[in-house]
C-alpha positions in Angstrom: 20.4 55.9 21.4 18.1 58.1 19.9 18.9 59.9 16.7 20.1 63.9 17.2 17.4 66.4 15.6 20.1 68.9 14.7 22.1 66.6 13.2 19.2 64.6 11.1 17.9 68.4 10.0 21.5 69.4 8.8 21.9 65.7 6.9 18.6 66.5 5.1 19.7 70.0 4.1 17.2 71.9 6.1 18.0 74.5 9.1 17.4 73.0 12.4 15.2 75.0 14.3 14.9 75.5 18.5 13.1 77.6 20.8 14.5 79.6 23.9 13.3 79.8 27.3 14.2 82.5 30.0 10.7 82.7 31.3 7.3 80.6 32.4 8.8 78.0 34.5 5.8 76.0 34.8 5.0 72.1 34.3 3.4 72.6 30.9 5.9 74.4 29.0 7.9 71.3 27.8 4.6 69.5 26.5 4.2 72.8 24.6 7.8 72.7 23.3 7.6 69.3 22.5 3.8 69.7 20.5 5.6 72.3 18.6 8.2 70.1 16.6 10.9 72.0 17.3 14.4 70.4 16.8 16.3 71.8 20.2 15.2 73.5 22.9 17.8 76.1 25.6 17.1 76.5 28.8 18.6 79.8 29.9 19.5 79.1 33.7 22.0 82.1 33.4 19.4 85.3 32.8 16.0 82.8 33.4 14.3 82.5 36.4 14.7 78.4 36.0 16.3 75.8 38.9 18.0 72.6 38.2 14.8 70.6 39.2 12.9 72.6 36.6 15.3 71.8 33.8 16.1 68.2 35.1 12.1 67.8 34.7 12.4 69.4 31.2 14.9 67.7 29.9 12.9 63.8 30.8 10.0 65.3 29.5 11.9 65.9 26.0 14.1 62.8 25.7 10.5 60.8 26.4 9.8 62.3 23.6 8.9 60.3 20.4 10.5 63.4 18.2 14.0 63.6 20.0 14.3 66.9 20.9 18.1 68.4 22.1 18.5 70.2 25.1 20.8 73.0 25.3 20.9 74.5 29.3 22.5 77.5 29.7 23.8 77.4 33.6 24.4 80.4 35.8 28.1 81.7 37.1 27.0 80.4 41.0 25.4 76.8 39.5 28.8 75.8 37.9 30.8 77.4 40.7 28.9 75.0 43.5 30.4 72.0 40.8 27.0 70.3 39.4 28.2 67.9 37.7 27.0 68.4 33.7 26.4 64.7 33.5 23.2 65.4 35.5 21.8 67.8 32.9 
């Protein structure tokens, strides 16, 4: 299992630091994100304009990874109401 970012920034006494996305639900974004050494990454599903696929997608793209990046995903009302199950993301 790969190591947790947050977790190896806080055990080296520095602030972990993410990125936040709400918009620009395109292919490239996660290669971006992921170029960018940042330590986590949330998906907003809740105010973004993003599907399930779209984070699904992200989320392999970042645990391929060879800096593990975290994935928080932020799920709207409606998504958790239809029961997707959380293991999936």
């Amino acid at each position: 299992m790969k190591e947790n970012s947050i977790r190896r920034a806080v055990r080296a006494g520095r602030a972990a630091l993410g990125t936040g996305l709400k918009e620009f639900a395109t292919r490239g974004v996660p290669r971006i994100i992921e170029a960018s050494g940042f330590d986590y990454c949330m998906i907003d599903m809740e105010h973004g304009a993003f599907d399930l696929e779209f984070v699904l997608v992200t989320g392999e793209v970042l645990s391929g990874s060879p800096r593990p990046e975290t994935l928080a995903v932020r799920l709207r009302r409606d998504t958790v109401r239809r029961g997707v199950p959380t293991a999936a993301l």
